[in-house]
MARLUM-377407 format. One record per residue (C-alpha): residue in one letter; x, y, z. Coordinates in nm, 3 decimals, always signed. Layout:
  res     east    north       up
    A        X        Y        Z
...
This chain:
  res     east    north       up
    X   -5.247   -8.019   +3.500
    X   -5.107   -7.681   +3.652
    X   -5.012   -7.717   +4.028
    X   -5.204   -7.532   +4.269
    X   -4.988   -7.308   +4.513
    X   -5.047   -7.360   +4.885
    X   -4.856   -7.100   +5.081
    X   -4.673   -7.256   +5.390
    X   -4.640   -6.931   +5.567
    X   -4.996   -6.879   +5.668
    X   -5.205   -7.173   +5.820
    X   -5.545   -7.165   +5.844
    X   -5.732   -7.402   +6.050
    X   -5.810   -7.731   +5.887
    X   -6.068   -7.878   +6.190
    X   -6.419   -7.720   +6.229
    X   -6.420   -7.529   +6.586
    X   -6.011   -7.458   +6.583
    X   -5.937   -7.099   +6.666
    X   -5.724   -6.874   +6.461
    X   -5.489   -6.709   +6.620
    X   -5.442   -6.360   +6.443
    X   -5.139   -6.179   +6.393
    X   -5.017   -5.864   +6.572
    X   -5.100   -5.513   +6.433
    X   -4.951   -5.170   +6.396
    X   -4.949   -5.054   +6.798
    X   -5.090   -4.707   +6.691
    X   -5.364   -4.777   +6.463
    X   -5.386   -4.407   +6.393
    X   -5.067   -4.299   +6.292
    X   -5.103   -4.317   +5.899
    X   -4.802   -4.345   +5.653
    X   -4.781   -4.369   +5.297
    X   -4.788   -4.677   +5.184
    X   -4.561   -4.813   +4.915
    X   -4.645   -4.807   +4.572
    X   -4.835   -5.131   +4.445
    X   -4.731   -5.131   +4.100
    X   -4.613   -5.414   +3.943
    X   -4.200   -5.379   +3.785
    X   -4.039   -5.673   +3.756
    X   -4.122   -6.016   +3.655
    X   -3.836   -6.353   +3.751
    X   -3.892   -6.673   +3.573
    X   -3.666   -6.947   +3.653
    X   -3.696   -7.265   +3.421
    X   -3.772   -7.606   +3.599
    X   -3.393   -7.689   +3.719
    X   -3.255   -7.337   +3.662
    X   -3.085   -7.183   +3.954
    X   -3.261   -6.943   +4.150
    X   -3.187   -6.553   +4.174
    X   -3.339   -6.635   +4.529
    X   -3.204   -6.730   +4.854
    X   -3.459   -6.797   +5.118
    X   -3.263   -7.013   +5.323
    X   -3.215   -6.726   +5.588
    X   -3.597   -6.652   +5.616
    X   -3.606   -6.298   +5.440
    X   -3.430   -6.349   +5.038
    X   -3.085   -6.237   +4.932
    X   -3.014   -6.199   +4.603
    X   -2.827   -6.546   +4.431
    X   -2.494   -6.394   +4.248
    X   -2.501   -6.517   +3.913
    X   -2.853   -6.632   +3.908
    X   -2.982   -6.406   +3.657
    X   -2.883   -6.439   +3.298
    X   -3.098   -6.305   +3.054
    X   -2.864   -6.421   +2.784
    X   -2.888   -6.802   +2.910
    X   -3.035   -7.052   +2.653
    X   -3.014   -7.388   +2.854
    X   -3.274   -7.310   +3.081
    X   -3.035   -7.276   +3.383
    X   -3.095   -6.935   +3.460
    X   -3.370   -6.698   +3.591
    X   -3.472   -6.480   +3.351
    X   -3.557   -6.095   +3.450
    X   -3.782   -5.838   +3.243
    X   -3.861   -5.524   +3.394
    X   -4.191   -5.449   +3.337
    X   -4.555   -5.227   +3.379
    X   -4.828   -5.451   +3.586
    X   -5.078   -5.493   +3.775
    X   -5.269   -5.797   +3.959
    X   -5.648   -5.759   +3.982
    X   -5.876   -5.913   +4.228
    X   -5.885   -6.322   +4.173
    X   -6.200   -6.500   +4.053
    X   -6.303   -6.702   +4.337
    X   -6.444   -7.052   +4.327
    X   -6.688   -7.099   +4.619
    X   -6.800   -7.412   +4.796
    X   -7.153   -7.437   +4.921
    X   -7.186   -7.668   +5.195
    X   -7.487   -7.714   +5.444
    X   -7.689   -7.516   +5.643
    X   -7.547   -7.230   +5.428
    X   -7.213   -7.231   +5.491
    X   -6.959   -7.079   +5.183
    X   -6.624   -7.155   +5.202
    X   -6.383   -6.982   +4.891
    X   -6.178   -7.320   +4.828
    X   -5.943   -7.154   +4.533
    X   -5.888   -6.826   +4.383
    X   -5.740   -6.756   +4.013
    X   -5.521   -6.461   +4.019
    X   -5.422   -6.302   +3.672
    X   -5.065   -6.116   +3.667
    X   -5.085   -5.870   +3.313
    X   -4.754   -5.663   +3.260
    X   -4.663   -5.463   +2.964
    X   -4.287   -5.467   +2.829
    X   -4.179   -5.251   +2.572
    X   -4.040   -5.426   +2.253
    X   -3.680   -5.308   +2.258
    X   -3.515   -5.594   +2.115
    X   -3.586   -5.930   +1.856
    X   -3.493   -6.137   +2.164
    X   -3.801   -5.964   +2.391
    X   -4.016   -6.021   +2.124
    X   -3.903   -6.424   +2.063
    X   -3.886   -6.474   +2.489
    X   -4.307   -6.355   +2.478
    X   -4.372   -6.567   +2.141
    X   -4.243   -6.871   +2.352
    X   -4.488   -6.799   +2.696
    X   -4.765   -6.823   +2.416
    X   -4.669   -7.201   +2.377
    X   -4.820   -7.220   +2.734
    X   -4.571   -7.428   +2.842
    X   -4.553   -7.461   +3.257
    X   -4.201   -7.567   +3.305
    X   -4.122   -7.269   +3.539
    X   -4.223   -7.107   +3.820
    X   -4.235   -6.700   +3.817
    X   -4.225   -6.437   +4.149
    X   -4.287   -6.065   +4.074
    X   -4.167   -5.771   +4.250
    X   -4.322   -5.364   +4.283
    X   -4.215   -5.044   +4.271
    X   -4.270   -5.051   +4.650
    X   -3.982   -5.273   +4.677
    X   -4.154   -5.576   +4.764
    X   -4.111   -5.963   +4.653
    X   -4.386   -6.153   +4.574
    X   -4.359   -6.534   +4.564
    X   -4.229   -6.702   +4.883
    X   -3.911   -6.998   +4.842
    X   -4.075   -7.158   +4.592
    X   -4.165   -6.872   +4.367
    X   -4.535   -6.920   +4.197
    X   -4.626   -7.227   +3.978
    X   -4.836   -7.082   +3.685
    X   -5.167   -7.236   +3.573
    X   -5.104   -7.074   +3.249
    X   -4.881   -6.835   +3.046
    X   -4.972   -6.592   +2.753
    X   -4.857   -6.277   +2.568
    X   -5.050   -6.011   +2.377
    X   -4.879   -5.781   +2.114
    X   -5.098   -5.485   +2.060
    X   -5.035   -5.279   +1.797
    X   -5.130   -4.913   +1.907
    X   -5.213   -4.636   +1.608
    X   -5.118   -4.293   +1.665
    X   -4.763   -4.104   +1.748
    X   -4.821   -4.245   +2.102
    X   -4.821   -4.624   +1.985
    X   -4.491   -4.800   +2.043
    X   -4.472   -5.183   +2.019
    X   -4.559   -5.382   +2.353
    X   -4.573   -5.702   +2.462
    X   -4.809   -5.797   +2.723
    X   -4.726   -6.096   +2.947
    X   -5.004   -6.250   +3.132
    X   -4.929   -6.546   +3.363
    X   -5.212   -6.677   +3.578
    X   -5.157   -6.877   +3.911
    X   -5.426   -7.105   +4.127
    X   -5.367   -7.085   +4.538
    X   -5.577   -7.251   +4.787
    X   -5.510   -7.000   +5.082
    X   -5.508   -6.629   +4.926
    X   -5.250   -6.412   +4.820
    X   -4.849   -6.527   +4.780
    X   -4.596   -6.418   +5.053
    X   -4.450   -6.107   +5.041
    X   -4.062   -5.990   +5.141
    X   -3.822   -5.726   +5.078
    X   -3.677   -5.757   +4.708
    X   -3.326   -5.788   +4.715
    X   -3.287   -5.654   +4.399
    X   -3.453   -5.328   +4.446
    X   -3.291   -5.045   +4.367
């Protein structure tokens, strides 16, 4: 049975009555910036075991030396593909209590990122996530330069890969990875990727 992530970063109240106490803001609501872009480039799995390419130890990540190896076959490495994805809005399983009251209780996110097929060894990695095998846990990064995952990086509730085959001059092979994830409190934590460049 896949494990359901709980993020430790963000509590919400577990008694009926207890107050929230909200975060601070932006001080000038109206000064506008661009934000960064949301797009997703990079996928890490580690293996169960495998060192980490992460260091949270600190608070914010640093970037393990040596803990990326895509050329590792003992499963005591993180893996790296750079990639094109997105995360769409989760499907949301609802409780309905009493007198009305709705409380979202889990939320199914769906991670889909497109690789290009550059090598046998892509193609064999993506053959092996369709044996939907949960022995690792995955974070993913953006364009925007962000880290998405938390300490413990995000225990899948299950792994897949697509391999379209596109006609035209335009169709190149792809694989598609798609790795889903349960969490009981909302979206994973966020930090500065170490690794951006």
């Amino acid at each position: 049975m896949p494990t359901i992530n709980t993020w430790t970063d963000i509590t919400c109240p577990s008694a009926c009555g207890a107050a929230l106490n909200y975060g601070a803001l932006p001080e000038d609501p109206d000064c506008v910036s661009v934000p960064p872009l949301s797009e997703i480039s990079d996928i890490y799995i580690t293996p169960t075991g495998a060192t980490d390419a992460f260091d949270y130890s600190g608070g914010d990540p640093v970037a393990v030396s040596g803990g990326i190896d895509n050329t590792d076959t003992a499963n005591a490495k993180t893996k790296h593909l750079v990639v094109i994805g997105s995360q769409g809005d989760p499907e949301e399983s609802v409780y309905s209590g009493p007198k009305g009251a709705q409380v979202v209780n889990k939320r199914r996110y769906t991670v889909e990122a497109r690789t290009p097929i550059t090598a046998q060894s892509i193609y064999d990695f993506l053959r092996q996530i369709q044996c939907n095998n949960l022995n690792f846990t995955f974070r993913f990064a953006t364009r925007g330069g962000y880290l998405f995952g938390g300490e413990d990086g995000i225990s899948p509730a299950s792994s897949n890969a697509r391999f379209p085959k596109v006609e035209g001059e335009e169709g190149v092979e792809e694989g598609i990875l798609v790795l889903s994830y349960d969490t009981t409190n909302g979206d994973p934590p966020r930090h500065s990727n170490p690794l951006a460049s």
